[in-house]
Backbone and ligand atoms as CSV (ligand in chain L), in Angstrom:
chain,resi,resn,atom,element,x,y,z
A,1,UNK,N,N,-51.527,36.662,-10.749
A,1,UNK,CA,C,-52.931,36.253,-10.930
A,1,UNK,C,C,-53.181,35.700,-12.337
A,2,UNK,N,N,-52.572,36.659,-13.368
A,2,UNK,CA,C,-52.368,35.968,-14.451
A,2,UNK,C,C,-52.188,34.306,-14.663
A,3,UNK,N,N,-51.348,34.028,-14.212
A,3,UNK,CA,C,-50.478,32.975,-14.307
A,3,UNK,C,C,-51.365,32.310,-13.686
A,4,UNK,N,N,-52.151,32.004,-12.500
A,4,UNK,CA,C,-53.038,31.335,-11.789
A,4,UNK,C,C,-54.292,31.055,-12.970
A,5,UNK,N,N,-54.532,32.141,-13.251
A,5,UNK,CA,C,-55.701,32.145,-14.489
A,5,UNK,C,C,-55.505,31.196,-15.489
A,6,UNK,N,N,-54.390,31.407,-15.797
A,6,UNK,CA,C,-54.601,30.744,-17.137
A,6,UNK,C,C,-54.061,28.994,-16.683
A,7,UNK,N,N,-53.457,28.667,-15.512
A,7,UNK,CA,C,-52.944,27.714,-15.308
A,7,UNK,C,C,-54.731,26.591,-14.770
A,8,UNK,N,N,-56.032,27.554,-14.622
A,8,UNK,CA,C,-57.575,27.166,-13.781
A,8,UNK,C,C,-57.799,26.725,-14.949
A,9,UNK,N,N,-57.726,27.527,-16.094
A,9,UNK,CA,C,-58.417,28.046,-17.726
A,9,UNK,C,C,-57.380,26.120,-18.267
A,10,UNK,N,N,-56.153,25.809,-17.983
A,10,UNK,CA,C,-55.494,25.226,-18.726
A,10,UNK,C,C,-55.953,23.490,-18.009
A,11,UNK,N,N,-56.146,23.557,-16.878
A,11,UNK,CA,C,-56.315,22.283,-16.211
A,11,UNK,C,C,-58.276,22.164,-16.344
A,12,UNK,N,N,-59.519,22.991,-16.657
A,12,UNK,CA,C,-60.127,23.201,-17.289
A,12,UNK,C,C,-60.494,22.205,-18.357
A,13,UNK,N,N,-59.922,22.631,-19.486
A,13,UNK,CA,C,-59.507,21.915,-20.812
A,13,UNK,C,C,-58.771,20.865,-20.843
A,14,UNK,N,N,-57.903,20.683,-19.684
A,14,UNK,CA,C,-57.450,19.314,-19.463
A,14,UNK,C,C,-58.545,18.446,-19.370
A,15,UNK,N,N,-59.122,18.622,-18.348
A,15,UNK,CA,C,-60.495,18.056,-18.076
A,15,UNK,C,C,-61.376,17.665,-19.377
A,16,UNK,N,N,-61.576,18.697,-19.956
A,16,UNK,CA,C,-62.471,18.416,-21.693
A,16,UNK,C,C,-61.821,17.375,-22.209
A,17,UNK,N,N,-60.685,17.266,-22.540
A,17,UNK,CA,C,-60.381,16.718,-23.295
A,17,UNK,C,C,-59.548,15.274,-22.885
A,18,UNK,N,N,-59.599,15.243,-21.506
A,18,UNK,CA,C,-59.558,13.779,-20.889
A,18,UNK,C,C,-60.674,13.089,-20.763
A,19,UNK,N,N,-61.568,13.665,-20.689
A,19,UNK,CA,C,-63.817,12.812,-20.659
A,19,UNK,C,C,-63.381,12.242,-22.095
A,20,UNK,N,N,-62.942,13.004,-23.196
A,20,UNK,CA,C,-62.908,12.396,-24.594
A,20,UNK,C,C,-61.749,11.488,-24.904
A,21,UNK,N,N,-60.782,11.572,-24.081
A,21,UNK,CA,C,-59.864,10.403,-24.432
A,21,UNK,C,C,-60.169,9.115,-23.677
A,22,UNK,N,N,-61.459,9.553,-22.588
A,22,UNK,CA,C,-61.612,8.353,-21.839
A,22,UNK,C,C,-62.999,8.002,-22.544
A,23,UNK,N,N,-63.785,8.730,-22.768
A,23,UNK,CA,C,-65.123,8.360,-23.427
A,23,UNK,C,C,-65.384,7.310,-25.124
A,24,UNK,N,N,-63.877,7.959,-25.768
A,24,UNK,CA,C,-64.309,7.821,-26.763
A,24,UNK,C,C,-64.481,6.033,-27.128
A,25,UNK,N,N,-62.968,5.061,-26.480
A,25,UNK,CA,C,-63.137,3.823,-26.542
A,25,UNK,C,C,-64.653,3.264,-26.009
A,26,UNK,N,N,-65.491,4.091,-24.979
A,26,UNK,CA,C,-66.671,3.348,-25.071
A,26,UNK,C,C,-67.282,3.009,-25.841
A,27,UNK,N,N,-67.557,3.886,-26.729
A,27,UNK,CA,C,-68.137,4.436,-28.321
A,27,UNK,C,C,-67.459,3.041,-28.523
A,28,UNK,N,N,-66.480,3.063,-29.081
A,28,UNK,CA,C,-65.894,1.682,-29.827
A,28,UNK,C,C,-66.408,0.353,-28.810
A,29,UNK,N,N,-66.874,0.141,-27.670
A,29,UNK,CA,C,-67.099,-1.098,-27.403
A,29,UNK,C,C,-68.622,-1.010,-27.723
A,30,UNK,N,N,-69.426,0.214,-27.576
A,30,UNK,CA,C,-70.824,0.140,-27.678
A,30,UNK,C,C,-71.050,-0.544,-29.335
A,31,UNK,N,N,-69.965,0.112,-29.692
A,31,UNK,CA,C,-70.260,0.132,-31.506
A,31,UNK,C,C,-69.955,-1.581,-31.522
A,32,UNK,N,N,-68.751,-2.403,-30.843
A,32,UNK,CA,C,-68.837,-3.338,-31.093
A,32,UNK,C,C,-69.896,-4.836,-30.202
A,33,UNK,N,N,-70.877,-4.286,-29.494
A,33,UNK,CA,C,-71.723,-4.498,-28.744
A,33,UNK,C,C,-73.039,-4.472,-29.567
A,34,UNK,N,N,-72.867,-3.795,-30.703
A,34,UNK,CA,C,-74.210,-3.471,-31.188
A,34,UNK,C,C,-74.496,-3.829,-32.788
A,35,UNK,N,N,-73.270,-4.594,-33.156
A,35,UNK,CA,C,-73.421,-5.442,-34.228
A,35,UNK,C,C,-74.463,-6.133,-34.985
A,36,UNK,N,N,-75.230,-5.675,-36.357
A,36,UNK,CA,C,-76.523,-6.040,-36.819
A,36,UNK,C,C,-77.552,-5.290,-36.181
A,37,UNK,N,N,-77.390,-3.735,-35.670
A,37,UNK,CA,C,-78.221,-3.078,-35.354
A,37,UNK,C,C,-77.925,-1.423,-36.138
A,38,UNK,N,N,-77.879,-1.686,-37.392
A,38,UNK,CA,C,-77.552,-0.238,-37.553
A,38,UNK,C,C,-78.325,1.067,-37.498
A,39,UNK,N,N,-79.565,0.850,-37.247
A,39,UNK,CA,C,-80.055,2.472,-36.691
A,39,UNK,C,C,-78.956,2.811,-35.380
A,40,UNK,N,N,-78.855,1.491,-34.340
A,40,UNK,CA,C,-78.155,2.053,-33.023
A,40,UNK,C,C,-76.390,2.540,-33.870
A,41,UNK,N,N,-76.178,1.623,-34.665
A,41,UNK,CA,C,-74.671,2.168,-34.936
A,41,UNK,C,C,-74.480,3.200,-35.169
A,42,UNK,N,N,-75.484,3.741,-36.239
A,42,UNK,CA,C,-75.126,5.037,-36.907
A,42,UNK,C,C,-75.231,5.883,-35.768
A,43,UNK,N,N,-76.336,6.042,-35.047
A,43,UNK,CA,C,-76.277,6.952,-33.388
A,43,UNK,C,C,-74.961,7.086,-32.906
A,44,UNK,N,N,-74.554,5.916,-32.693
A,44,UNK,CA,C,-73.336,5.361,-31.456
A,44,UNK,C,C,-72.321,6.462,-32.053
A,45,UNK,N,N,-72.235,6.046,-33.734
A,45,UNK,CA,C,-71.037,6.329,-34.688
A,45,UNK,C,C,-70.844,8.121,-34.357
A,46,UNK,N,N,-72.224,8.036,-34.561
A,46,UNK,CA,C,-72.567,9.962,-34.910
A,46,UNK,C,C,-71.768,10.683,-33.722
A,47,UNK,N,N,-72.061,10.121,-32.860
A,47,UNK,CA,C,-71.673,10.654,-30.992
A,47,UNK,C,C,-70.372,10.568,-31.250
A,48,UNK,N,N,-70.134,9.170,-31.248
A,48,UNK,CA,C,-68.329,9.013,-31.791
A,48,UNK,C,C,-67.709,10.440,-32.348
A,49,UNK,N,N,-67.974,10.437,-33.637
A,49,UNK,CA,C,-67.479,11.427,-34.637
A,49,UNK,C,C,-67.421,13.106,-33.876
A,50,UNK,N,N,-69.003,13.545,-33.227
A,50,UNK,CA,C,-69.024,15.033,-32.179
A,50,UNK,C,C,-68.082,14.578,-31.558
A,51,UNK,N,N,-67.629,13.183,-30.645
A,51,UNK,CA,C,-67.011,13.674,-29.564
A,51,UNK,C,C,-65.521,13.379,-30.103
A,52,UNK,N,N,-64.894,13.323,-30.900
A,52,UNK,CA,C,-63.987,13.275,-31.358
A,52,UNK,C,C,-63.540,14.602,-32.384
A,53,UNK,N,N,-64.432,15.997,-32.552
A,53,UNK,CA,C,-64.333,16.671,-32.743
A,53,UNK,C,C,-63.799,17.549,-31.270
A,54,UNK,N,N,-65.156,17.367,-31.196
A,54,UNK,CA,C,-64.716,18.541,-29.645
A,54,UNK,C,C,-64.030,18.262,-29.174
A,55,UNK,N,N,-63.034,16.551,-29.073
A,55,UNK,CA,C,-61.906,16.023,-28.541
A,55,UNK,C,C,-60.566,17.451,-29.173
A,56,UNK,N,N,-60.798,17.441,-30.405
A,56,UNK,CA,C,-59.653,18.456,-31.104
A,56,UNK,C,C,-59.688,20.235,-30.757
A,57,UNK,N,N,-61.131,20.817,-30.520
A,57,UNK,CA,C,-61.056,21.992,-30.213
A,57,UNK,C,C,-60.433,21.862,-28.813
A,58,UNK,N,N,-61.016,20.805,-27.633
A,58,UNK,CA,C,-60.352,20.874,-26.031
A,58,UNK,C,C,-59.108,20.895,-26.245
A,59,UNK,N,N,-58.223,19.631,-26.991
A,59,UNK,CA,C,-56.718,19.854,-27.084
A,59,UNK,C,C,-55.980,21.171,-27.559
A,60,UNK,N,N,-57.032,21.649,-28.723
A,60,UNK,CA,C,-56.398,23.237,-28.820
A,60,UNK,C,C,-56.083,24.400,-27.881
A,61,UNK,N,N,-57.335,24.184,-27.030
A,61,UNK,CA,C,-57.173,25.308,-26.091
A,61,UNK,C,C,-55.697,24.711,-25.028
A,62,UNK,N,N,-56.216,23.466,-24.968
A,62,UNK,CA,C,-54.965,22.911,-23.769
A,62,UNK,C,C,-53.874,23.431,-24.055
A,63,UNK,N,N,-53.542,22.560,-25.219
A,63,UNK,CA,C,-52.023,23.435,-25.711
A,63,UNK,C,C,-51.632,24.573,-25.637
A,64,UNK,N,N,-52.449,25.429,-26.226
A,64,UNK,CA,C,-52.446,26.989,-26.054
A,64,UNK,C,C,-52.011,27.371,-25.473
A,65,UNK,N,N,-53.105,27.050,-24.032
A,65,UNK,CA,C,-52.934,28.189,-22.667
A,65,UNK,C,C,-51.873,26.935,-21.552
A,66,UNK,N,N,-51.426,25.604,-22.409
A,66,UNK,CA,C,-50.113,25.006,-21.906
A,66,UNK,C,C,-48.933,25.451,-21.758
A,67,UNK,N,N,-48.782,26.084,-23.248
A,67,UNK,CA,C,-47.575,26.591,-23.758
A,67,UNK,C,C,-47.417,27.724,-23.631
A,68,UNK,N,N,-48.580,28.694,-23.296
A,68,UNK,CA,C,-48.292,30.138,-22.148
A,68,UNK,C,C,-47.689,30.276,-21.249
A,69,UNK,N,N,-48.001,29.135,-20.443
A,69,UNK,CA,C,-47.561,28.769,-19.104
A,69,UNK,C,C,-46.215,28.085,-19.178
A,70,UNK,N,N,-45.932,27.349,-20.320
A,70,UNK,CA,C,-44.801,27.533,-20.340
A,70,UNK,C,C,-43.223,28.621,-20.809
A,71,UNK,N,N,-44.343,28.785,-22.105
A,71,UNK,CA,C,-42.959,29.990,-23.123
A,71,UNK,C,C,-43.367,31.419,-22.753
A,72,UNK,N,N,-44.711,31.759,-22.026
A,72,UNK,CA,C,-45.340,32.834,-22.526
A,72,UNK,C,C,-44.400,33.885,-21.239
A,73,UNK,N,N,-43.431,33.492,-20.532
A,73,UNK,CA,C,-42.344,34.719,-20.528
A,73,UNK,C,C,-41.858,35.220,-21.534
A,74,UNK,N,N,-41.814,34.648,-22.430
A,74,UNK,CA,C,-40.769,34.985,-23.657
A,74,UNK,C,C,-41.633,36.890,-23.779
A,75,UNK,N,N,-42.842,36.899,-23.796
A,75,UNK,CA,C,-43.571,38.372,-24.415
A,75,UNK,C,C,-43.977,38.922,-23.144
A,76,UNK,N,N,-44.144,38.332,-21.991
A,76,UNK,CA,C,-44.474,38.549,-20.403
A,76,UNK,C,C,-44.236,37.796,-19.221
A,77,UNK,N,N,-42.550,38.572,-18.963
A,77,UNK,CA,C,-42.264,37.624,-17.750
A,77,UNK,C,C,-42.726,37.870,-16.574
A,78,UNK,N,N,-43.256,38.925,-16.048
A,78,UNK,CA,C,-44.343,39.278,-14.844
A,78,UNK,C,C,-45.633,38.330,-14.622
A,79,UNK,N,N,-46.335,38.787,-16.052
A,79,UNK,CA,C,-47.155,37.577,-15.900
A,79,UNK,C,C,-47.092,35.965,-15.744
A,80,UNK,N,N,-46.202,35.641,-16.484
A,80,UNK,CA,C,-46.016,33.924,-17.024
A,80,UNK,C,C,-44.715,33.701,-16.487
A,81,UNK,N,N,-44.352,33.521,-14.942
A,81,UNK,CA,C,-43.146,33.511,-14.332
A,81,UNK,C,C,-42.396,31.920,-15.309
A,82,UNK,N,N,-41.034,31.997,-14.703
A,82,UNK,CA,C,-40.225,30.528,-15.772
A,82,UNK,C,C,-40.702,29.550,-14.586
A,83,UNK,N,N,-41.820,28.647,-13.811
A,83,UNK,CA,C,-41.403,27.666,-13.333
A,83,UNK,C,C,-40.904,26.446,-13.832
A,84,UNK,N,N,-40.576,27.109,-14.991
A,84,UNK,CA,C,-40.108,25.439,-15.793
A,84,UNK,C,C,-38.799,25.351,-15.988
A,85,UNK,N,N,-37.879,26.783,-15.386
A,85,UNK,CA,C,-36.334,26.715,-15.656
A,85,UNK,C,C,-35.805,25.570,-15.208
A,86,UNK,N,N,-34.920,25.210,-15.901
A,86,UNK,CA,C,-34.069,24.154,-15.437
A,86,UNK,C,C,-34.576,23.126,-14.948
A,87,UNK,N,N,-35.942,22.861,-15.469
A,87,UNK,CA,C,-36.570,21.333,-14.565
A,87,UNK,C,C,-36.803,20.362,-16.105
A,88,UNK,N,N,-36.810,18.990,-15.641
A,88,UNK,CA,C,-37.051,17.923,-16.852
A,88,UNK,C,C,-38.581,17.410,-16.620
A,89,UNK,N,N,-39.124,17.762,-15.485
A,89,UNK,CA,C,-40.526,17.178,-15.586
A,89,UNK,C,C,-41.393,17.671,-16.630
A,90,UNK,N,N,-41.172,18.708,-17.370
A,90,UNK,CA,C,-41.923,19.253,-18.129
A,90,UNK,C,C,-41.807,19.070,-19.614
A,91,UNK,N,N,-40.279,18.118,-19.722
A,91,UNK,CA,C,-39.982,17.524,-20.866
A,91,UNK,C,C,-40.513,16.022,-21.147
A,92,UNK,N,N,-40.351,15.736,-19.791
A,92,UNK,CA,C,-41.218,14.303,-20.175
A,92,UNK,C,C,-42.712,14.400,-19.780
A,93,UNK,N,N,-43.378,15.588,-19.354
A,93,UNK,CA,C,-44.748,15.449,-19.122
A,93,UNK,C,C,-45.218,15.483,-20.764
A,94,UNK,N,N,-44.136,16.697,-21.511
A,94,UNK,CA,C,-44.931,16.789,-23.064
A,94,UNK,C,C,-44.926,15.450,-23.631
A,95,UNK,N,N,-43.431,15.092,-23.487
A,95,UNK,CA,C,-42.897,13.524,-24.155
A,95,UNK,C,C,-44.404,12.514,-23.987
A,96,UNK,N,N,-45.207,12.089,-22.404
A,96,UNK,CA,C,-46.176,11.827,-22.409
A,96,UNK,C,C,-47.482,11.987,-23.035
A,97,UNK,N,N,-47.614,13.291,-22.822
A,97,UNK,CA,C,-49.087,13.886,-23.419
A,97,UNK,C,C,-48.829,13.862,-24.926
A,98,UNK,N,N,-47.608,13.498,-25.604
A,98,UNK,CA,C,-47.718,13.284,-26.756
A,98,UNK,C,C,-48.022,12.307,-27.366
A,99,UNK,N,N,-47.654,10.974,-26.267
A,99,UNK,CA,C,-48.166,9.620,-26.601
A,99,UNK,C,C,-49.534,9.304,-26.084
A,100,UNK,N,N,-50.017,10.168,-25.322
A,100,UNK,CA,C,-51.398,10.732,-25.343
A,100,UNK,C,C,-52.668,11.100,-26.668
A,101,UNK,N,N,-51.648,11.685,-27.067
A,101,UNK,CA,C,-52.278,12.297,-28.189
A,101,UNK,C,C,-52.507,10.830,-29.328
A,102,UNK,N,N,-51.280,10.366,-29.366
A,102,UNK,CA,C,-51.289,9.648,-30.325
A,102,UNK,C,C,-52.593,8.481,-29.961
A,103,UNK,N,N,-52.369,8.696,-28.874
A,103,UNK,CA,C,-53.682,7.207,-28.197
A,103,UNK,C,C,-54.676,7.810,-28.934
A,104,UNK,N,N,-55.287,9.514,-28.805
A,104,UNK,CA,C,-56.354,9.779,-28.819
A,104,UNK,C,C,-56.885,9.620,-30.476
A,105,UNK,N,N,-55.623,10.650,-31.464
A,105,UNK,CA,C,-55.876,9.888,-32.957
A,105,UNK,C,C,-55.869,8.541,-33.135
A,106,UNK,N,N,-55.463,7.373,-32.625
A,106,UNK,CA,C,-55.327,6.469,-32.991
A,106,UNK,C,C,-57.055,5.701,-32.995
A,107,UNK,N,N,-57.527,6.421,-31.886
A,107,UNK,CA,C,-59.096,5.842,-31.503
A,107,UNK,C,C,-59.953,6.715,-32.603
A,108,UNK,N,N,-59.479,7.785,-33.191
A,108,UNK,CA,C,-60.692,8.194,-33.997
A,108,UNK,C,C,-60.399,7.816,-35.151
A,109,UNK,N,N,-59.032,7.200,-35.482
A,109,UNK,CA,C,-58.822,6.362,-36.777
A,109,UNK,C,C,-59.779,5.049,-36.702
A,110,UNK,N,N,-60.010,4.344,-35.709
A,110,UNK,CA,C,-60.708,3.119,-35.473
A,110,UNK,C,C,-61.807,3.379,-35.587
A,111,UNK,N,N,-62.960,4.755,-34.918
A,111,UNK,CA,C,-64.044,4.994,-35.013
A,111,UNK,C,C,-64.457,5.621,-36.596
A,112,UNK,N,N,-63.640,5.947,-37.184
A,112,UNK,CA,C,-63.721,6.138,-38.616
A,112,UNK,C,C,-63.468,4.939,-39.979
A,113,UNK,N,N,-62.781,4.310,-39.290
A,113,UNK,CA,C,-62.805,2.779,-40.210
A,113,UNK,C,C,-63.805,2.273,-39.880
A,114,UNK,N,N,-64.655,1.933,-38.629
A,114,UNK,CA,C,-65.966,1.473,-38.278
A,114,UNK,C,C,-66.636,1.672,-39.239
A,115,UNK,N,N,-67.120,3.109,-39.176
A,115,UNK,CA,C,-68.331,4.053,-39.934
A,115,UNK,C,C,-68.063,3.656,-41.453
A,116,UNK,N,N,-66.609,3.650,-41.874
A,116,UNK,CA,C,-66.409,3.258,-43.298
A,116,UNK,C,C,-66.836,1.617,-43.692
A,117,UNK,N,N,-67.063,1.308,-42.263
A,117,UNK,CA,C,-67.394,-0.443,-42.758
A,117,UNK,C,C,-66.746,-1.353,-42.217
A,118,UNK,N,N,-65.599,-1.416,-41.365
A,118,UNK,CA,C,-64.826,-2.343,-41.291
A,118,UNK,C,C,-65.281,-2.936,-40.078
A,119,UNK,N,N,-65.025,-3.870,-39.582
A,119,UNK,CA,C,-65.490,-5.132,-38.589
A,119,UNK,C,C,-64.873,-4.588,-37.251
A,120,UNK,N,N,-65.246,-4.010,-36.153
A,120,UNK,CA,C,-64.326,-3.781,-35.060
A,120,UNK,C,C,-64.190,-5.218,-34.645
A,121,UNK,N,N,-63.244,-5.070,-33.280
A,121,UNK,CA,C,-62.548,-6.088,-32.316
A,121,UNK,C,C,-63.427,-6.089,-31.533
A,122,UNK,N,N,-63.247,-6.963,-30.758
A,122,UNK,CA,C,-64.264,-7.665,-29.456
A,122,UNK,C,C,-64.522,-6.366,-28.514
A,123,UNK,N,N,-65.598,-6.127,-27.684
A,123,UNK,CA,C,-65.887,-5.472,-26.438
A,123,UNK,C,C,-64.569,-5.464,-25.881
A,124,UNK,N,N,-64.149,-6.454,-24.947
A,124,UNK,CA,C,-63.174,-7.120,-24.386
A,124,UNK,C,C,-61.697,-5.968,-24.759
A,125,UNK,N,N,-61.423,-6.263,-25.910
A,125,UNK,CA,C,-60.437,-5.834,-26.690
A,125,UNK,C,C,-60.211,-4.098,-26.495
A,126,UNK,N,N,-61.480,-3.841,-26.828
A,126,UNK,CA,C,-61.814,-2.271,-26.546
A,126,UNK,C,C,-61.616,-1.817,-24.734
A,127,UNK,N,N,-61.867,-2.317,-24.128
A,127,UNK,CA,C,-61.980,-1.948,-22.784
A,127,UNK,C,C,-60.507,-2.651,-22.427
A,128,UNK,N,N,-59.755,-2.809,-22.510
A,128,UNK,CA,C,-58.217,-3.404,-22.490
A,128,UNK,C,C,-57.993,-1.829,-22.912
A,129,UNK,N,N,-58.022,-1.288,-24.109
A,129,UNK,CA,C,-57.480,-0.592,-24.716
A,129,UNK,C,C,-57.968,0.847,-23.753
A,130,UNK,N,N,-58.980,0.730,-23.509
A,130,UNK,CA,C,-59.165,2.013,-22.823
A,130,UNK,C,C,-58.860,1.845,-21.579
A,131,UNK,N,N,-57.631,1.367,-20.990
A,131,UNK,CA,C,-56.790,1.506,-19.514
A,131,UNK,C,C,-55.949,2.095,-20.113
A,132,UNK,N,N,-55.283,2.204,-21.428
A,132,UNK,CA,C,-53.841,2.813,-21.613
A,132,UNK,C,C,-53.894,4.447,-21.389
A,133,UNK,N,N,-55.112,5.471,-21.629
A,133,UNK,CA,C,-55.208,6.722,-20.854
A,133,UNK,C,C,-55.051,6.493,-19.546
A,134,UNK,N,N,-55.091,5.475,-18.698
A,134,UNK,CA,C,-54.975,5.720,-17.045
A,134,UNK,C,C,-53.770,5.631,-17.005
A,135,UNK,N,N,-53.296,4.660,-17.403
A,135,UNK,CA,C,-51.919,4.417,-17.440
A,135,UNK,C,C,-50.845,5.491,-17.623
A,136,UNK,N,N,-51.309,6.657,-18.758
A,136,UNK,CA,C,-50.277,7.744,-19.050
A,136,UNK,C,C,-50.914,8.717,-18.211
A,137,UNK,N,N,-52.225,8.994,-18.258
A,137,UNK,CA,C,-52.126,10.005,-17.175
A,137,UNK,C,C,-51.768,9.966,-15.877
A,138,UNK,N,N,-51.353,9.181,-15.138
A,138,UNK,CA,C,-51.235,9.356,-13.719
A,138,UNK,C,C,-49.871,9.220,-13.811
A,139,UNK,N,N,-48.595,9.585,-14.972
A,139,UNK,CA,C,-47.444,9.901,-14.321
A,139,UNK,C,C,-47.463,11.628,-14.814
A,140,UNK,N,N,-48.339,11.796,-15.810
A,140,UNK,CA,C,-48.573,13.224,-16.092
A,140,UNK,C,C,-48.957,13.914,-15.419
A,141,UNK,N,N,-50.027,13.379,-14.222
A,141,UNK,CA,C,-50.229,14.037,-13.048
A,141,UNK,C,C,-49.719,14.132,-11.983
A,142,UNK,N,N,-48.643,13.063,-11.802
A,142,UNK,CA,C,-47.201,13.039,-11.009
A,142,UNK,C,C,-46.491,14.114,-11.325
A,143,UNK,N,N,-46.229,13.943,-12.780
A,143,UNK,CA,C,-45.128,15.375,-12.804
A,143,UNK,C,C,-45.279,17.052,-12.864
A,144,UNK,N,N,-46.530,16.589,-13.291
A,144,UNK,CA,C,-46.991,18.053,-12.602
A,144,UNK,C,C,-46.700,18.964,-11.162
A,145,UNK,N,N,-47.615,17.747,-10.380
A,145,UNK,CA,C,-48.001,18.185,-9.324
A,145,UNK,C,C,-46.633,18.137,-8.393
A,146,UNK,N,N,-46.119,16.678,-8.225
A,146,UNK,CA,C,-44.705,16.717,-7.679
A,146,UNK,C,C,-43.350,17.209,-8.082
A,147,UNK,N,N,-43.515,17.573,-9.566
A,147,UNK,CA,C,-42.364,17.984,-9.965
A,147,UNK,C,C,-40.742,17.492,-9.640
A,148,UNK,N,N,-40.621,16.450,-10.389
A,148,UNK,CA,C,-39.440,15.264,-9.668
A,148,UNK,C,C,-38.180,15.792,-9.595
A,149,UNK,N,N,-37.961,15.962,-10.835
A,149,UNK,CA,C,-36.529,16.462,-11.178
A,149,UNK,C,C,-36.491,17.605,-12.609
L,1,HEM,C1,C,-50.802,19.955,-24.430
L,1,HEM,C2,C,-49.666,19.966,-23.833
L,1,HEM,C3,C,-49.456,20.523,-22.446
L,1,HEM,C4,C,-48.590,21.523,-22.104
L,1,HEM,C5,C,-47.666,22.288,-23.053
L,1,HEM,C6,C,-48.722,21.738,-20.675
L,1,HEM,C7,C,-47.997,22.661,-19.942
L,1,HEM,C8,C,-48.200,22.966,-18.604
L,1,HEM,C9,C,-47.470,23.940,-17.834
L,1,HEM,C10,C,-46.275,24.742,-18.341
L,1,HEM,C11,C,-47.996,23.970,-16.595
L,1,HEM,C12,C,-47.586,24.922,-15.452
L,1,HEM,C13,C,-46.885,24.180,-14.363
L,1,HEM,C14,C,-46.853,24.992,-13.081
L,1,HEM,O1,O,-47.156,26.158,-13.079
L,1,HEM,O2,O,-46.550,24.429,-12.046
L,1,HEM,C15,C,-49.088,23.017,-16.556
L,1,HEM,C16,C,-49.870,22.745,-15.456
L,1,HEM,C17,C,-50.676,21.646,-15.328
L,1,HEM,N1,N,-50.944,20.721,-16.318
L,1,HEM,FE1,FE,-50.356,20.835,-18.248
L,1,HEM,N2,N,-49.657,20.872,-20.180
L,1,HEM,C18,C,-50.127,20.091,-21.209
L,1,HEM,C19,C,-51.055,19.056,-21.117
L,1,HEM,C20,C,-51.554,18.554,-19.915
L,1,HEM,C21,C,-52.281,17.304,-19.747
L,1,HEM,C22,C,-52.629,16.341,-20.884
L,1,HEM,C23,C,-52.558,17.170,-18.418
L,1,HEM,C24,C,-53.259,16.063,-17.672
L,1,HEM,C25,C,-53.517,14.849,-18.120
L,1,HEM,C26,C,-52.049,18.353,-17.753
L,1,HEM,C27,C,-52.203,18.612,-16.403
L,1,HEM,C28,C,-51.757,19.739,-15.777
L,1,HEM,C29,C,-52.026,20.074,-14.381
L,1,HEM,C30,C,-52.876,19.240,-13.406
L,1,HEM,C31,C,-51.361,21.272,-14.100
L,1,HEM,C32,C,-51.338,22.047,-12.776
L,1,HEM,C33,C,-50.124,21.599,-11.966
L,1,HEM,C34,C,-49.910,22.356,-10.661
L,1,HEM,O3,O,-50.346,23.498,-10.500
L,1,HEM,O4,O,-49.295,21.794,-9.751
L,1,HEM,N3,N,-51.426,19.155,-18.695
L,1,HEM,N4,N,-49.180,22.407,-17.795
């Protein structure tokens, strides 16, 4: 039951913190949509910045109660059975969610050069950029769920 728990608790926080890897490029097209309006920027920006916080507490918990589910036999193997012995899906799901991650800093580096002043890229440009989360998540949710090899 354990293990069920924390696996509800872990896909949960998946959830949090996928709204923010998918939300946040909006922010960047609104911001570049709204050029010569800075009461709306600073708004847009502000939202940006919360949701790129709470982007970092969701990934914390993810990881956390990720890496329970994975190592957390090591202190309780009753609870936190090994389904990860001997399988590679779980090496390239991290390998993924790491270039995940990097997508997700890479967008709050952009929403922070904004706010500092700098000129974003076209609408266009931004919404290109926010397909590359679909793109990695749906083999992350392949290997999860199907578990290949
Ligand atoms: C932060 C790094 C992450 C680690 C260390 C991690 C680790 C794990 C582990 C060990 C499991 C248990 C697998 C099982 O019991 O079958 C699991 C389940 C799951 N993870 Fe993650 N995960 C991470 C991030 C993510 C992300 C980013 C997503 C989605 C985009 C995701 C989606 C899921 C789903 C849907 C399950 C349930 C699979 C099932 O029950 O069939 N995880 N995760």
């Amino acid at each position: 039951m354990t293990y069920l728990w924390t696996k509800t608790f872990h896909a949960l926080f998946v959830i949090a913190w996928m709204a923010c890897v998918f939300y946040l490029p909006r922010i960047l097209v609104n911001l570049a949509e709204t050029q010569g309006r800075p009461a709306v920027q600073e708004r847009v920006a502000l939202m940006g910045r919360r949701l790129y916080r709470f982007g970092h507490v969701m990934f914390a918990l993810m990881l956390g109660l990720g890496l329970l589910l994975w190592f957390g036999r090591v202190v309780a193997p009753e609870l936190w059975p090994h389904v990860t012995a001997g399988r590679g899906w779980m090496h390239a799901k991290f390998l993924l969610v790491l270039v995940l991650l990097g997508y997700f800093l890479w967008t709050g580096r952009m929403l922070k050069a904004i706010a500092a002043g700098a000129t974003p890229k076209s609408s266009t440009w931004y919404r290109w950029f926010n397909e590359i989360p679909l793109l990695l998540a749906i083999p992350i949710l392949f290997l999860v769920i199907a578990k290949p090899f």
